[in-house]
C-alpha positions as CSV (number, residue, x, y, z in Angstrom):
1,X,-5.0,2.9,0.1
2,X,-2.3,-0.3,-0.9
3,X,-1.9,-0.5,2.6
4,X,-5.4,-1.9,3.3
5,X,-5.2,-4.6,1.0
6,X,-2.2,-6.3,2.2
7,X,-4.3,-8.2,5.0
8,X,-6.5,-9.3,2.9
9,X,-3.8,-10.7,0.7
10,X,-2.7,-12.1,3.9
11,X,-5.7,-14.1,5.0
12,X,-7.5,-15.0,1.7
13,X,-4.9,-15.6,-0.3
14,X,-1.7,-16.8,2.4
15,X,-4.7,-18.3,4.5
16,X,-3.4,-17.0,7.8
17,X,-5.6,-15.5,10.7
18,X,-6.4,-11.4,11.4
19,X,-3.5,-11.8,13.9
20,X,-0.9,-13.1,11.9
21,X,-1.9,-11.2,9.2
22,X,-0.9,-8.5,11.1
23,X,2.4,-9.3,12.3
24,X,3.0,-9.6,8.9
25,X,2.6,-6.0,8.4
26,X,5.9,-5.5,10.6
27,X,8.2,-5.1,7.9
28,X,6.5,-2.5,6.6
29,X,6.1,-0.8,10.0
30,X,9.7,-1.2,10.6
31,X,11.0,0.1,7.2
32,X,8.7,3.4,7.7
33,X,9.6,4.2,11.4
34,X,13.6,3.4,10.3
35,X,13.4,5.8,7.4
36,X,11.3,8.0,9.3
37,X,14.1,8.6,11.9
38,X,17.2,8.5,9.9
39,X,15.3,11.3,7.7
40,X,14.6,13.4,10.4
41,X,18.1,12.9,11.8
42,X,19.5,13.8,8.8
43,X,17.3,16.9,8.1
44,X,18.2,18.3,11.2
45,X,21.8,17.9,10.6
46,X,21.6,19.0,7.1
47,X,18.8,21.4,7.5
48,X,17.3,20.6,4.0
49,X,14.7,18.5,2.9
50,X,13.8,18.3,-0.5
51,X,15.9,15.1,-1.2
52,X,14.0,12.5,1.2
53,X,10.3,12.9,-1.0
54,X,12.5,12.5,-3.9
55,X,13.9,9.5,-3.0
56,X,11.0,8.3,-0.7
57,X,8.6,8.6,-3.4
58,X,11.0,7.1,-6.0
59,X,11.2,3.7,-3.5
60,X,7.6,4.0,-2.8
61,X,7.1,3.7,-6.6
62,X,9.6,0.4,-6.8
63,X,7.6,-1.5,-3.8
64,X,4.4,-0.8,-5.1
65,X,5.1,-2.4,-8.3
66,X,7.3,-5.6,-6.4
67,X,3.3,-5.9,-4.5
68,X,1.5,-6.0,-7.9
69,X,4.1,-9.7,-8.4
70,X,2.6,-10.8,-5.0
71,X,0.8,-14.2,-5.7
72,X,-0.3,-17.7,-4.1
73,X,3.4,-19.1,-4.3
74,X,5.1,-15.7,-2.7
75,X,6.8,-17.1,-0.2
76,X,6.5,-14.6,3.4
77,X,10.3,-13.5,2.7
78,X,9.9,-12.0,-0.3
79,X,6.3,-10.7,0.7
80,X,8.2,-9.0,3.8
81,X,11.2,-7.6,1.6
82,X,8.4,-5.7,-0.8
83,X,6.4,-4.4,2.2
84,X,10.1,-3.9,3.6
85,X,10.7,-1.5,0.2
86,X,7.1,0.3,0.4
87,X,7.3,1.5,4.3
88,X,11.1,3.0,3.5
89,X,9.1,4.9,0.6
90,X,6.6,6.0,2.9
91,X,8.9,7.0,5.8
92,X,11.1,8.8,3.9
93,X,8.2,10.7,2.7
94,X,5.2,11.5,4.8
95,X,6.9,13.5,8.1
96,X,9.4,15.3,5.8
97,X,6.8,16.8,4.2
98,X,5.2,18.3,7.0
99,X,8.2,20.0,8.3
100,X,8.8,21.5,5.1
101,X,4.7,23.0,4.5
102,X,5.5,23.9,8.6
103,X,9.0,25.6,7.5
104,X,7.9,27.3,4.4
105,X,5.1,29.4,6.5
106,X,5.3,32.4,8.9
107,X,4.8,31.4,12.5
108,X,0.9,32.8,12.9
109,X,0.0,30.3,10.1
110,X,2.3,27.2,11.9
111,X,-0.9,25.9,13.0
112,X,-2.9,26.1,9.8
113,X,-0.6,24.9,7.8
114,X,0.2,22.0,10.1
115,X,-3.3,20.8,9.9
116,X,-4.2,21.8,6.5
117,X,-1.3,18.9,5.7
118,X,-3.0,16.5,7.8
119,X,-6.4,17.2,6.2
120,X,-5.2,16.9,2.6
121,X,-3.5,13.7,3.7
122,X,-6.5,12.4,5.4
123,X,-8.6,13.0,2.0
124,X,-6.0,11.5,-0.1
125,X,-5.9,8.3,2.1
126,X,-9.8,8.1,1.8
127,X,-9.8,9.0,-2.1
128,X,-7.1,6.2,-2.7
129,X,-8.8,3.7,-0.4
130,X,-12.2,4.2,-2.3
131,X,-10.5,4.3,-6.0
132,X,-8.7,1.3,-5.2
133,X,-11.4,0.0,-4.0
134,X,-13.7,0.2,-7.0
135,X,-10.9,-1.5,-8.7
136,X,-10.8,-4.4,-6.8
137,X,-14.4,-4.7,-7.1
138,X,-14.2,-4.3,-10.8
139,X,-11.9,-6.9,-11.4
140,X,-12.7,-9.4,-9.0
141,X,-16.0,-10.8,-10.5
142,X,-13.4,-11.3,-13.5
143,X,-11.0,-12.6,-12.6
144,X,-12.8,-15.4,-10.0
145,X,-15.0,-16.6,-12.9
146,X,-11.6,-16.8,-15.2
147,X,-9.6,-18.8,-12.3
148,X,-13.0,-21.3,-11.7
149,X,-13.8,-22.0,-15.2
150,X,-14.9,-25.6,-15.9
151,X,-15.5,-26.0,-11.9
152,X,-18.1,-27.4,-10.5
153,X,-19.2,-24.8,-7.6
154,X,-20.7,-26.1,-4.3
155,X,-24.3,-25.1,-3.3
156,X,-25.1,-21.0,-3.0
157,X,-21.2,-20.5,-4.1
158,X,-20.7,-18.4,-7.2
159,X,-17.6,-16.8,-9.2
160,X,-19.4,-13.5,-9.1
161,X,-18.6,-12.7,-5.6
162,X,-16.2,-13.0,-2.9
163,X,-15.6,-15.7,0.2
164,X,-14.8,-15.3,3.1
165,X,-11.6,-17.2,4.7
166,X,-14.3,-19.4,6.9
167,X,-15.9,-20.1,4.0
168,X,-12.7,-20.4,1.6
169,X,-11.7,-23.1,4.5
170,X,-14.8,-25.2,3.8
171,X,-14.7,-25.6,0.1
172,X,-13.5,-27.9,-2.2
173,X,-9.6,-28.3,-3.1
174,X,-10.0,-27.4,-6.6
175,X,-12.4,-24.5,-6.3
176,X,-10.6,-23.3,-3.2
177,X,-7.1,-22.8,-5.4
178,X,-9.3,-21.3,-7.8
179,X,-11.1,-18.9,-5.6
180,X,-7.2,-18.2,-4.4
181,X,-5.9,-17.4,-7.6
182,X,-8.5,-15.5,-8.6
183,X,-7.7,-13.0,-5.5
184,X,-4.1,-13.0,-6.0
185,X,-4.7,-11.7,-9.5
186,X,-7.3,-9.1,-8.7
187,X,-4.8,-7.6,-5.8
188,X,-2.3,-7.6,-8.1
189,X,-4.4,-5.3,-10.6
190,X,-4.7,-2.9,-7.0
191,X,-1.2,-2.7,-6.0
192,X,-0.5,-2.0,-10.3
193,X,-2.8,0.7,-10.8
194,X,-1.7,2.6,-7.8
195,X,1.9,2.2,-9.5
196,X,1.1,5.6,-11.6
197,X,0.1,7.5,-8.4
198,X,3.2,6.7,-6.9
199,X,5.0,8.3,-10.1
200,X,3.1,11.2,-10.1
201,X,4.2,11.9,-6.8
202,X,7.5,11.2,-7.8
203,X,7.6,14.0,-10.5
204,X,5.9,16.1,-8.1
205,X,8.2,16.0,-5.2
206,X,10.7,17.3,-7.9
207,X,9.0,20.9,-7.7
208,X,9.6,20.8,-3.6
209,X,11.4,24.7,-2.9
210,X,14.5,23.7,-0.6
211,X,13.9,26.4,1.8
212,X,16.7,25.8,4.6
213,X,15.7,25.1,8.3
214,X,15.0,28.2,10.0
C-alpha cells in the first residue's frame, strides 16, 4: 500500500517524470530481490525460517518510519537509502513466508495452501492501498489549505484538491512550493500511519512455529 505512493512523492513533490520516478524505485527493488535470495539461501542451508519475518518485519517497520521524514529538501540519496531499508524488510519477509504455510501442510493441501497465501496477500495489498488511501485523501485538503494560507490562488485553482505535475509546472512560484509542501506533509501522514501495521506484523511474526525443512 506505501509502495504506491512513492511515485507520487516522486513526481509531485521531487518534480521528476513517470520514468524517472520509476528508476527511483530501484533501490527498493534491489534491497527486496537481495534479501529475497540471501534468505532463501540461507533457509535452505539452515532449513529454518522463523528468523527472516522476524527480522524482515522489524526492518520493514524502521523504513517505513525513515519514509514518513521524506520531504521537499530529501535529497534522492537519502530517499534511496529509506526505500533501500523498506525492500530488505519486504524481501526478507514475503517468500519466506510462503515456504513456511507450504512446509507446515501435508502435500495434498501444497496447492491450497500455496494459493490461499497468495489470496490473503492479494487482499491485504488492496485493504492497505484503499486504507491508505482514505488517509491521504483525508489529510490532503488539510494540509494544502495550511501550506497556501495567505496565497493568492490562480484562476479555477483551489487548496481543497490536488494538481497535477502539468499543472503544478504552470503555477506560480509561491503557490507551487506551497502546493509541494502541502504533499510532502500529507505523504508523510501515509507512510506514519502504516508505521503501526508494520509493528503488528512484527509481533505477529513472533508466533511463526519453526517447523524444520522437510
Amino acid at each position: 500500500g506505501t509502495i504506491a505512493y512513492l511515485p507520487q512523492y516522486m513526481q509531485i513533490v521531487k518534480g521528476v517524470s513517470p520514468t524517472v520516478s520509476g528508476l527511483r524505485l530501484l533501490p527498493l527493488m534491489v534491497g527486496l530481490l537481495t534479501t529475497s535470495i540471501v534468505s532463501g539461501r540461507l533457509v535452505s542451508k539452515w532449513g529454518r525460517y522463523r528468523i527472516f519475518p522476524i527480522i524482515g518485519t522489524a526492518t520493514m517497520t524502521v523504513g517505513l518510519y525513515l519514509l514518513s521524514h521524506l520531504g521537499v529538501a530529501t535529497s534522492v540519496w537519502l530517499s534511496s537509502l529509506y526505500m533501500l531499508v523498506l525492500g530488505a524488510g519486504l524481501g526478507a519477509s514475503l517468500q519466506v513466508l510462503v515456504v513456511a504455510v507450504q512446509n507446515a501442510v501435508s502435500y495434498t493441501d501444497l496447492g491450497a495452501a500455496t494459493g490461499g497465501a497468495t489470496f490473503f496477500r492479494s487482499i491485504g495489498g488492496s485493504f492497505g492501498t484503499a486504507t491508505f488511501g482514505a488517509v491521504f485523501s483525508n489529510v490532503l485538503g488539510g494540509d494544502l489549505a495550511t501550506a497556501l494560507h495567505g496565497l493568492a490562488l490562480p484562476h479555477g485553482v483551489t487548496a481543497a484538491s490536488g494538481a497535477s505535475p502539468a499543472q503544478l509546472a504552470h503555477l506560480p512560484a509561491a503557490v507551487h512550493a506551497g502546493y509541494v509542501s502541502g504533499y510532502a506533509t500529507a505523504l508523510q501522514t501515509v507512510f506514519l500511519v502504516a508505521v503501526p501495521f508494520g509493528v503488528l506484523a512484527f509481533a505477529l511474526s513472533w508466533t511463526l512455529k519453526d517447523v524444520p525443512l522437510r
